[in-house]
C-alpha positions in Angstrom: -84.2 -117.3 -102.5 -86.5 -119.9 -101.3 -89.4 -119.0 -99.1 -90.8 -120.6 -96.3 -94.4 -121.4 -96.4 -96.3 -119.6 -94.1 -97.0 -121.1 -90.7 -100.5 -123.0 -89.5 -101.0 -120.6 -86.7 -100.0 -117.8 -89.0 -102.9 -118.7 -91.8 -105.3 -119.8 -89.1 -104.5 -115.8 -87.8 -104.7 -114.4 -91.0 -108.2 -116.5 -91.8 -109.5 -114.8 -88.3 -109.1 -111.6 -89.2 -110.1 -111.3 -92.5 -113.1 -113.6 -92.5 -115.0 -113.0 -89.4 -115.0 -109.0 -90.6 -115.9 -110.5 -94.1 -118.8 -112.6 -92.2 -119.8 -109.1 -90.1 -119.8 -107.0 -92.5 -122.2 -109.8 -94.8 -124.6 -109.6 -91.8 -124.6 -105.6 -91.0 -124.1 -104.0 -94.2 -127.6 -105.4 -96.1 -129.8 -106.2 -93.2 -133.4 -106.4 -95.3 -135.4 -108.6 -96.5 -133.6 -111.3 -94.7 -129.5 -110.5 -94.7 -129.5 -111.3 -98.5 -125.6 -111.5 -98.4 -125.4 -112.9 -95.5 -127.7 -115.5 -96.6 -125.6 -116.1 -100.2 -123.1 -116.6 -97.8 -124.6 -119.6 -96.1 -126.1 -120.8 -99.1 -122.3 -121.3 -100.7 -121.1 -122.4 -98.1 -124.1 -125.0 -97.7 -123.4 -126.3 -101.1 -119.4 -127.1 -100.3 -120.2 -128.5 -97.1 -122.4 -130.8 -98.6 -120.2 -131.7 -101.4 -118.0 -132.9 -98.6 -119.9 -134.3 -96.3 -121.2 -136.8 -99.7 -117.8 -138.0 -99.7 -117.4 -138.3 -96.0 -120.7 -140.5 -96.1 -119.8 -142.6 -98.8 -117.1 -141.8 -101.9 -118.6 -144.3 -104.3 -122.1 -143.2 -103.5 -121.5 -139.5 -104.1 -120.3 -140.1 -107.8 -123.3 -140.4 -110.0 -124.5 -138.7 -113.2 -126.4 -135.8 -111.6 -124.5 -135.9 -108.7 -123.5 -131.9 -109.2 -126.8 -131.0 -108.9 -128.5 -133.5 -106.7 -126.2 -133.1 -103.7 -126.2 -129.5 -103.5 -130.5 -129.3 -103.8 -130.8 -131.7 -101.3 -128.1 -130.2 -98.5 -130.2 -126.5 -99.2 -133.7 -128.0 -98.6 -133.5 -127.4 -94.8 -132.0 -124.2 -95.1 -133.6 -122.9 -98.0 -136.9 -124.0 -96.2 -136.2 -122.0 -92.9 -135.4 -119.1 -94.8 -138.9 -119.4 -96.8 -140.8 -119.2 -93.3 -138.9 -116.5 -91.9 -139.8 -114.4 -94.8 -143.2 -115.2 -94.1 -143.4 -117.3 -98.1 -144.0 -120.3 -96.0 -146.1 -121.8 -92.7 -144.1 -123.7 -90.2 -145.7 -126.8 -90.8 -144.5 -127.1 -94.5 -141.0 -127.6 -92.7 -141.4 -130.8 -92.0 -143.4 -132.1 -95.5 -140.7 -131.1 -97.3 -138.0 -132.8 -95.8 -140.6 -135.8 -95.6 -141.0 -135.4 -99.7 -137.4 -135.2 -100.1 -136.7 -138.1 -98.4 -139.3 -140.2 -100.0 -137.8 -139.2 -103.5 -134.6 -140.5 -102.0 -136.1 -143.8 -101.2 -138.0 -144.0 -104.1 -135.0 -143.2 -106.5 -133.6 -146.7 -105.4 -135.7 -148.5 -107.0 -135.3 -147.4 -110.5 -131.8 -149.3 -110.1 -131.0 -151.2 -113.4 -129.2 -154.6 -112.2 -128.3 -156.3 -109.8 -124.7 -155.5 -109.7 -126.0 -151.7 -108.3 -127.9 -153.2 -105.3 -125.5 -153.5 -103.2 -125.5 -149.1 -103.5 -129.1 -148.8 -102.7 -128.0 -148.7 -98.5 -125.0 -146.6 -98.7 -126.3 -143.8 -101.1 -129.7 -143.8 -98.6 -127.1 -143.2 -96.1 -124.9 -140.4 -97.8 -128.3 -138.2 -99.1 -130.0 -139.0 -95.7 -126.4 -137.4 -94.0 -126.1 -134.7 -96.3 -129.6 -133.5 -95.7 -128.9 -133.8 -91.8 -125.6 -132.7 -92.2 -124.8 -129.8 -92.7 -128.5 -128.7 -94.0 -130.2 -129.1 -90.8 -127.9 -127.8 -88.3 -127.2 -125.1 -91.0 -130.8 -124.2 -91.1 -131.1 -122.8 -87.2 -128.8 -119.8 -88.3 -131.4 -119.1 -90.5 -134.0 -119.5 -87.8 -131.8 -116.9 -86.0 -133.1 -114.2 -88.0 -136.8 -114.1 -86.9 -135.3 -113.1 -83.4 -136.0 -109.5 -82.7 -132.2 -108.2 -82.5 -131.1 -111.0 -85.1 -128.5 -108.8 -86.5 -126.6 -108.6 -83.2 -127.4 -111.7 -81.9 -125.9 -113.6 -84.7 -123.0 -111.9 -84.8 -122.4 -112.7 -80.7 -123.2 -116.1 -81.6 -120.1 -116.6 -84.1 -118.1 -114.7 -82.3 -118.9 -117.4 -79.4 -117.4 -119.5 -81.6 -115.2 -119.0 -83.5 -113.4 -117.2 -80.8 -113.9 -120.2 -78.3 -112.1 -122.2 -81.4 -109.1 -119.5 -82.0 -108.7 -119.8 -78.3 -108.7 -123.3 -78.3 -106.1 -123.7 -80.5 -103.4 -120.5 -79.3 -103.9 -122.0 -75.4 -102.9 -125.8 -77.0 -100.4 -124.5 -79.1 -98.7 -122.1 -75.7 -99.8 -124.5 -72.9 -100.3 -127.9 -74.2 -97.1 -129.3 -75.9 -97.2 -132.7 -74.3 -100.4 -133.2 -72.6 -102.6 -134.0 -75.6 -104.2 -137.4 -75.8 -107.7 -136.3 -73.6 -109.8 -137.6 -76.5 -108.7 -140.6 -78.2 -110.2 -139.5 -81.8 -108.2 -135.9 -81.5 -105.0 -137.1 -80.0 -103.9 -133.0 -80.1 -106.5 -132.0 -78.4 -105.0 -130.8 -74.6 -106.6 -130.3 -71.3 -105.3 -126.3 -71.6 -107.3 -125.8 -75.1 -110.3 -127.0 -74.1 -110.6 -124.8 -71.2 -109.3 -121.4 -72.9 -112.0 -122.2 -75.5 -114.4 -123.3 -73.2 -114.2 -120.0 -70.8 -113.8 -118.0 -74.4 -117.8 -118.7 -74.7 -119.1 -117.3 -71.6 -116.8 -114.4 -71.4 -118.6 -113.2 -75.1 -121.9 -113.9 -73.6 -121.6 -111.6 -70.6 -119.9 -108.7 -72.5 -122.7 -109.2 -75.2 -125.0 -108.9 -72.5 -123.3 -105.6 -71.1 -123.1 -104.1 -74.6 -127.0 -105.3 -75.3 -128.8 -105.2 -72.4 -132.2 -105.6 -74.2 -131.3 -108.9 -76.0 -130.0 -110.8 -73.1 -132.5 -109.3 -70.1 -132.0 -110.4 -67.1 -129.1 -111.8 -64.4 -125.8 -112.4 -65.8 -126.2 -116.1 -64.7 -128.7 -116.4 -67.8 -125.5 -115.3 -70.7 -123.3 -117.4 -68.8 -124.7 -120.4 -68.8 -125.8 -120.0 -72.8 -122.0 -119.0 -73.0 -120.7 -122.5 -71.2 -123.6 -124.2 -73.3 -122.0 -122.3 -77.0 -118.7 -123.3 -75.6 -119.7 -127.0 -74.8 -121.0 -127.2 -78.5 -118.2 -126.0 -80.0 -115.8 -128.4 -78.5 -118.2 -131.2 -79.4 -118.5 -129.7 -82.6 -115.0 -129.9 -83.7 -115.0 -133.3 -82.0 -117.8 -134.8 -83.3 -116.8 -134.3 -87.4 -113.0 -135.0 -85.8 -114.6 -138.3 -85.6 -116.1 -138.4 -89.5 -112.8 -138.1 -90.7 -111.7 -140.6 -88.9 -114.2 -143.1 -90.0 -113.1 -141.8 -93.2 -109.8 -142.5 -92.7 -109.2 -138.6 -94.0 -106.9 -136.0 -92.2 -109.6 -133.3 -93.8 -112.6 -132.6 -95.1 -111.4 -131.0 -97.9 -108.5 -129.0 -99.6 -110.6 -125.5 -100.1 -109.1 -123.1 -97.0 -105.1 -123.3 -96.8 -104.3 -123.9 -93.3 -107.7 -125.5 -92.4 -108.3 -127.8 -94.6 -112.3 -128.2 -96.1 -115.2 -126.3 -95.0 -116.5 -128.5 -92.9 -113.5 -128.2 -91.1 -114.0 -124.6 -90.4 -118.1 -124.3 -90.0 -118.0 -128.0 -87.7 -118.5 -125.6 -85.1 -121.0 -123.2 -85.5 -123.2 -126.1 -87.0 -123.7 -128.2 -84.1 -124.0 -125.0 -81.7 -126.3 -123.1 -83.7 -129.5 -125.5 -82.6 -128.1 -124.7 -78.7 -127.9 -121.8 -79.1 -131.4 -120.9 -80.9 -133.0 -123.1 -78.7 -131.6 -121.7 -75.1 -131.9 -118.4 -75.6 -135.2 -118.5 -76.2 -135.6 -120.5 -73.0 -133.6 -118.2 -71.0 -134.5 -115.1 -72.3 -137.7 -115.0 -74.0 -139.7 -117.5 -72.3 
């Protein structure tokens, strides 16, 4: 008897519930020095992203002897760097002469080329390291930041449950209430009006619950968690958008082939990259400034 492959909505389920305890439990279970799993976590999936985002950026340029090594070291500077001055190995101001000295060893690397048939590569492998560093390293990197917060524990686990929540939600309302009406945004065409409002409200909702259940983290009026919420939700969307948009310039349906049902990892951590600056950054305007 032949059976049917499982459904997108029921792997996208199934991924939900299984991972996001996965990612909790990462975070909880070994809290000191520095969420250690949590942080092997990141580091992985650091490394995948940034073998896809390579390709995004530029195929040709992303195939090189060395390649395997170079791409992953440069898409962990940011985030390996972050988590060196939260653990106190490291001043702040080293952040930023790292990623300085990285990118001059890019640039510098070009110039080694052999003939003038390779020229023509020195612009679009500038392009692709320069991307990979930004993207996901960069964006990856304020997670990290997220554990020199008093509370981090907690307050990284409301963050992805911000999220990835606000994208679940996104994509049962479309599925239910948005047959038909997709076409908003021209570089998603299934995006619908209905999914980007159950995610969108998904954010805030977290944030004032958070703020009910944690009191001491988010001090303060309930205005405060829901405006961080609209801003998480906001992100998301934009998030999801924004690499929707990569792949399009890359004339790719995915980023990759690694999560069945999702497709690459930057598929499923688009998201929480571009709102993890946001959110670092507005909490501690609204609640610790």
């Amino acid at each position: 008897m032949n059976r049917k492959p499982l459904s997108n909505v029921v792997i996208r389920v199934l991924l939900f519930v299984l991972a996001l305890p996965a990612i909790a439990i990462s975070v909880l279970l070994v809290q000191e020095p520095y969420f250690p799993l949590f942080s092997l976590l990141i580091a992985l999936t650091t490394v995948l992203g940034s073998f896809e985002s390579s390709v995004l950026f530029g195929e040709s340029s992303a195939r090189y002897a060395g390649s395997s090594v170079t791409i992953p070291l440069v898409g962990l500077t940011l985030p390996l760097t972050a988590y060196l001055q939260v653990s106190g190995v490291i001043r702040e101001p080293y952040i930023g002469l790292l990623a300085i000295s990285v990118l001059s060893i890019l640039l510098s690397a070009q110039v080694f080329r052999r003939n003038s048939d390779s020229f023509a590569g020195i612009i679009p492998s500038i392009k692709m390291h320069t991307m990979v560093l930004v993207y996901p390293g960069f964006f990856i990197s304020y997670i990290v930041f997220m554990y020199a917060l008093d509370g981090a524990a907690m307050l990284i686990l409301v963050f992805l449950a911000a999220v990835f929540l606000n994208d679940s939600l996104a994509y049962v309302f479309g599925r239910i209430f948005g047959r038909g009406k997709g076409g908003v945004v021209p570089i998603s065409p299934n995006k619908s009006i209905p999914g980007f409002v159950g995610g969108l409200v998904t954010s805030p909702v977290i944030l004032a619950v958070a703020q009910n259940l944690y009191p001491d983290l988010f001090p303060g009026s309930v205005w405060r968690s829901i405006v961080l919420g609209f801003a998480i939700g906001f992100a998301t969307i934009f998030g999801d958008l924004i690499e929707s948009g990569m792949k399009r310039s890359a004339t790719v349906k995915d980023s990759g082939s690694i999560i069945p049902g999702r497709g690459g990892i930057l598929d499923s951590i688009d998201s929480p990259v571009f709102a993890a600056p946001v959110y670092f950054y507005l909490y501690a305007a609204l609640f610790l400034v």
